[in-house]
PyMOL CGO cylinders between C-alpha atoms (Angstrom):
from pymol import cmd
from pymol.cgo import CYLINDER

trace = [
    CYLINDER, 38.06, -17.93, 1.65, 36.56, -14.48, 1.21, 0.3, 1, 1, 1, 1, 1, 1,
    CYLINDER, 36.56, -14.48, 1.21, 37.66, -14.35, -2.74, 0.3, 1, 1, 1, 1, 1, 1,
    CYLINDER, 37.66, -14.35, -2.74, 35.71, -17.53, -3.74, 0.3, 1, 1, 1, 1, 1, 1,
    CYLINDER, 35.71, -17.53, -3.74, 32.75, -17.16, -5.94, 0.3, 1, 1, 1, 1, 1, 1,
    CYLINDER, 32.75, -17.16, -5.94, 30.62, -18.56, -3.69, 0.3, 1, 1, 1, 1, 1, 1,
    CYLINDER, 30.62, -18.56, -3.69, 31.55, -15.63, -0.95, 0.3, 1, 1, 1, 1, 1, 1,
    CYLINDER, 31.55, -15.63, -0.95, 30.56, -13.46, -3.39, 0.3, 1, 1, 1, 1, 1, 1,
    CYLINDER, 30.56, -13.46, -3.39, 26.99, -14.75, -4.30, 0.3, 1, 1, 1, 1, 1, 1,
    CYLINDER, 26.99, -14.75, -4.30, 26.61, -15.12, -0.36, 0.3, 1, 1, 1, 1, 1, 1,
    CYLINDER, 26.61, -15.12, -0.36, 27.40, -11.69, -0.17, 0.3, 1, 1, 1, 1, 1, 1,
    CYLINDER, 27.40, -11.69, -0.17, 25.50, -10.56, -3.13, 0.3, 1, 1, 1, 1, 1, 1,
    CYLINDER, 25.50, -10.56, -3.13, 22.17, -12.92, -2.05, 0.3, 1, 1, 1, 1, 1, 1,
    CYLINDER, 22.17, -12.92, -2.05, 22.20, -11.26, 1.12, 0.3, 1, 1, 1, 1, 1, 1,
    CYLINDER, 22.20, -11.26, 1.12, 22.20, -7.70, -0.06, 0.3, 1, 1, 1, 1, 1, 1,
    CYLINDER, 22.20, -7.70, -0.06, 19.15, -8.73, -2.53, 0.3, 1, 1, 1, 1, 1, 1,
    CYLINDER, 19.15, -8.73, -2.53, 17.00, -9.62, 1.01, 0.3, 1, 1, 1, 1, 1, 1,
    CYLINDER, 17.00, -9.62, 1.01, 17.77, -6.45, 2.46, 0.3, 1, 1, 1, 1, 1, 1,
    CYLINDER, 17.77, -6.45, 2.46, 17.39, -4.54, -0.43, 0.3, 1, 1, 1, 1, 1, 1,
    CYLINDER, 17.39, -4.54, -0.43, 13.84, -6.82, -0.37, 0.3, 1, 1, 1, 1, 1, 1,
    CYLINDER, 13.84, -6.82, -0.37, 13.28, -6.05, 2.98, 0.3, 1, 1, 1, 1, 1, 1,
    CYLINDER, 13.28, -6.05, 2.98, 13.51, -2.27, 2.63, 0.3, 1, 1, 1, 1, 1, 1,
    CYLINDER, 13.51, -2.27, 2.63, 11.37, -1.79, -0.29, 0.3, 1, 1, 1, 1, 1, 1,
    CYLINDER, 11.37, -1.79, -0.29, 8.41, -4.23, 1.43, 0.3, 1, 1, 1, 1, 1, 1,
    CYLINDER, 8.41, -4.23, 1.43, 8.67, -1.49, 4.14, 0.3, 1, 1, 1, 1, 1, 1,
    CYLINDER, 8.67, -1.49, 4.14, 8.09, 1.00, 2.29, 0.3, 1, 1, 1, 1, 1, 1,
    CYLINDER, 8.09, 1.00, 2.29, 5.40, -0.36, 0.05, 0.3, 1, 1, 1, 1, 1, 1,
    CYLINDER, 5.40, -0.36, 0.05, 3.63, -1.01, 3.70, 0.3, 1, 1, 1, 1, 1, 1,
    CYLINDER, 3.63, -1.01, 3.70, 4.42, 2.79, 4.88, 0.3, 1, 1, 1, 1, 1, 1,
    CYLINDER, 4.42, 2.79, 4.88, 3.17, 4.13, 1.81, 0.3, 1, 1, 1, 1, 1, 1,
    CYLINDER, 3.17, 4.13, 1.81, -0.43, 2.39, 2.29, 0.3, 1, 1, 1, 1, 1, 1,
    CYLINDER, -0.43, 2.39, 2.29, -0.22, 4.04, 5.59, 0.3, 1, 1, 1, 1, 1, 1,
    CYLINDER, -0.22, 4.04, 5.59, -0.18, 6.95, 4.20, 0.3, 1, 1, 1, 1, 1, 1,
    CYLINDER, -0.18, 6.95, 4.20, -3.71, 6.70, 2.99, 0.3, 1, 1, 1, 1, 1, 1,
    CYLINDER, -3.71, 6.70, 2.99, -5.40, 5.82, 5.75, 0.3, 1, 1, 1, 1, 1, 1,
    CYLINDER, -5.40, 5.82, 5.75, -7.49, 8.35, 7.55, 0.3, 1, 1, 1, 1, 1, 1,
    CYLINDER, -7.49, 8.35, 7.55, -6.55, 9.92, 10.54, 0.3, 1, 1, 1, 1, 1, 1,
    CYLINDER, -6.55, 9.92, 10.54, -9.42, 9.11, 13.14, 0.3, 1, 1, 1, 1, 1, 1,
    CYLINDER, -9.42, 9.11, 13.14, -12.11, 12.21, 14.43, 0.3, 1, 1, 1, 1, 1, 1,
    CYLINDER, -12.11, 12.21, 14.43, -10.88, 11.09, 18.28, 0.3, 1, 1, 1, 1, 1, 1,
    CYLINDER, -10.88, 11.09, 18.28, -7.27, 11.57, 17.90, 0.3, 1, 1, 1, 1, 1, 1,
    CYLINDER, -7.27, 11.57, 17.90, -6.82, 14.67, 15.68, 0.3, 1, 1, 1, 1, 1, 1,
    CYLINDER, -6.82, 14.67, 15.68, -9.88, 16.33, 18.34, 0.3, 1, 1, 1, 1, 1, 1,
    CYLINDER, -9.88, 16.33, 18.34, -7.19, 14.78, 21.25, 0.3, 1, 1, 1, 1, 1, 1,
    CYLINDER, -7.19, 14.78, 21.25, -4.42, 16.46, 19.17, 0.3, 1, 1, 1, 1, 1, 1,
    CYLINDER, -4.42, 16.46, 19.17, -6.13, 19.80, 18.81, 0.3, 1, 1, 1, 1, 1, 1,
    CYLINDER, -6.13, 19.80, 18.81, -7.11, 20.07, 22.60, 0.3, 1, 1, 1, 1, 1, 1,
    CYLINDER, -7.11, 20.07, 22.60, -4.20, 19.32, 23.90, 0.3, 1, 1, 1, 1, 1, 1,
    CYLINDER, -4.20, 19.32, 23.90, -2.49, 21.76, 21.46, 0.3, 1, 1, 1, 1, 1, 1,
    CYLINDER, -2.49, 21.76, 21.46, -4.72, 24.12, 22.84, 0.3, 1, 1, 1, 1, 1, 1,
    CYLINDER, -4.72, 24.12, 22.84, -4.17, 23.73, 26.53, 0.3, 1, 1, 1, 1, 1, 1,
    CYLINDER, -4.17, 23.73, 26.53, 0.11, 23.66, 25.41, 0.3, 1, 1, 1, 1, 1, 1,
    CYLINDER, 0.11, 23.66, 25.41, -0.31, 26.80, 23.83, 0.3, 1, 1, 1, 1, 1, 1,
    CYLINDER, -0.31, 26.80, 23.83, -2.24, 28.98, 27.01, 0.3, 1, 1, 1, 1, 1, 1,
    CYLINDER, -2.24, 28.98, 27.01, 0.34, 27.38, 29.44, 0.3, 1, 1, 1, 1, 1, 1,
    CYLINDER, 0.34, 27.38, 29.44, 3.02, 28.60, 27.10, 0.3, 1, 1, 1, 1, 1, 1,
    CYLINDER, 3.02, 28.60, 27.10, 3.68, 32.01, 28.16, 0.3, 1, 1, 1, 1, 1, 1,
    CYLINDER, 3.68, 32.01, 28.16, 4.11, 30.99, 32.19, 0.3, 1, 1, 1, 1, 1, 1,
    CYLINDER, 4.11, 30.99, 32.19, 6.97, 29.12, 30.51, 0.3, 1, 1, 1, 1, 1, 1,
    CYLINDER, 6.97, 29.12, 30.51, 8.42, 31.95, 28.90, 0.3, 1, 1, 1, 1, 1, 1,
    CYLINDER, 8.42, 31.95, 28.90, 7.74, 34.74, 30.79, 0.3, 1, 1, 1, 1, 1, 1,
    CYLINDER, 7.74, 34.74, 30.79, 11.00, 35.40, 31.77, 0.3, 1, 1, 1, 1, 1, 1,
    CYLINDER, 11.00, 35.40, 31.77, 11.61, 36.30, 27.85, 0.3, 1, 1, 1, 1, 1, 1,
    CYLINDER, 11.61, 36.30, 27.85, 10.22, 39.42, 29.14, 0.3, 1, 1, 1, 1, 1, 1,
    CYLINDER, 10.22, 39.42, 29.14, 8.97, 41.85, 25.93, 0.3, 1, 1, 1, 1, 1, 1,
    CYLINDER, 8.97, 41.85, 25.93, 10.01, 39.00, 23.49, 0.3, 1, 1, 1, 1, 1, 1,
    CYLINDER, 10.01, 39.00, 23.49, 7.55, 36.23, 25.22, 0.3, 1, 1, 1, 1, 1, 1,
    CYLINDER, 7.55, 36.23, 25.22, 4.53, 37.34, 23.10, 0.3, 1, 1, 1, 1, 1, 1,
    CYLINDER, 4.53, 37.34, 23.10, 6.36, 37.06, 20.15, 0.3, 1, 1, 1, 1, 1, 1,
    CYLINDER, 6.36, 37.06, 20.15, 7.64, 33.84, 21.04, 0.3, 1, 1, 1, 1, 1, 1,
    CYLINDER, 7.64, 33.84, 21.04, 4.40, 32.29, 21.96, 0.3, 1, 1, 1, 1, 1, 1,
    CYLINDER, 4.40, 32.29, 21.96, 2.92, 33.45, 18.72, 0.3, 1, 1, 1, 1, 1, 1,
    CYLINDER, 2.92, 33.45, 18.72, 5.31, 32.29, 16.36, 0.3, 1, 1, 1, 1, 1, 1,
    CYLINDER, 5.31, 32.29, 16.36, 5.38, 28.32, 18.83, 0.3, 1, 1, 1, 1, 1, 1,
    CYLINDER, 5.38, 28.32, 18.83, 1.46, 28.71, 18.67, 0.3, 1, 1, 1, 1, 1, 1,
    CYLINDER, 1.46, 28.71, 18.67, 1.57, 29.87, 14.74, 0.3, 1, 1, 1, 1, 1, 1,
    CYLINDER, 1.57, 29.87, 14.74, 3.78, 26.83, 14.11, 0.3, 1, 1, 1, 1, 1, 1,
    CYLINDER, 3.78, 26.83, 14.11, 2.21, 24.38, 16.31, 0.3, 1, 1, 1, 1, 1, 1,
    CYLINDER, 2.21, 24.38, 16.31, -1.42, 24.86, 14.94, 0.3, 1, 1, 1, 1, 1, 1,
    CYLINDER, -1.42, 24.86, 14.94, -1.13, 25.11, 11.66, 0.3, 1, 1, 1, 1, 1, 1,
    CYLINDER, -1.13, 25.11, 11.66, -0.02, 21.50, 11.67, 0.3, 1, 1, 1, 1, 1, 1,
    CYLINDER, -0.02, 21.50, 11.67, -3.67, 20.51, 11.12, 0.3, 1, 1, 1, 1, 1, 1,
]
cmd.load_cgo(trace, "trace")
């Protein structure tokens, strides 16, 4: 019977594991937070940024007077990430 008292604390238990759940998640995400990105992969990051960004405007060329300004503000955005 989905009325009975006991449906309810059933009900009520189960919420209290998620609710459990979720915050133990984010207690782990929060630690990594803190942790250090590694030399390797932000120099991986950064190169491969780099090679994106001056194969960019072969992409766009067919922006015509508008692909500088395009690459720019992609390159602008996509750099200043680290």
């Amino acid at each position: 019977r989905p009325d009975s008292p006991t449906s309810a604390l059933y009900v009520e238990d189960r919420m209290q594991g998620h609710i459990t759940g979720a915050l133990s998640s984010i207690e782990e995400m929060a630690q990594i937070v803190t942790v250090p990105v590694s030399q390797e992969y932000s120099r991986h990051t950064s190169r491969f940024l780099t090679v994106y960004v001056l194969i960019l405007p072969f992409a766009l060329i067919e922006l015509g007077h508008l692909m500088p300004v395009a690459v720019t503000v992609t390159a602008w955005a996509l750099l200043s990430i680290e």
